[in-house]
C-alpha positions, 0 to 999 in steps of 0.5 A: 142956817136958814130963817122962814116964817112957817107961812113961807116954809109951808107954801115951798116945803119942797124947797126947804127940805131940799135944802136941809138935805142938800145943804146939811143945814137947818131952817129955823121956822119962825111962828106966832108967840115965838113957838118956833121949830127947827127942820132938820135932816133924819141923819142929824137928828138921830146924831143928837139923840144918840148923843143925848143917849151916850151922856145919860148912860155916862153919867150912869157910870161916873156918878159917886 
């Protein structure tokens, strides 16, 4: 895991997004009153969505 001020992240986002791809990693990006953001590839992202997905459609079954 990377951290970059958004500054930073703005002026090489070439670089950034080459290393959340290559790296299979992430870049936490620090902003003004800590509204921070995370650059992450689409794969991973999709990956926790479906995630967040399964466990609503679980929960629809388990409840009592």
């Amino acid at each position: 895991m990377k951290i970059a001020q958004c500054t930073d992240v703005r002026n090489n986002i070439k670089e950034y997004c080459d290393y959340v791809t290559e790296e299979n990693d992430v870049v936490i990006i620090t902003r003004k009153d800590n509204k921070n953001v995370v650059l992450m590839n689409f794969e991973e992202y999709n990956n926790i969505l479906r995630l967040q997905r399964l466990e609503a459609y679980n929960s629809l079954f388990n409840k009592k």
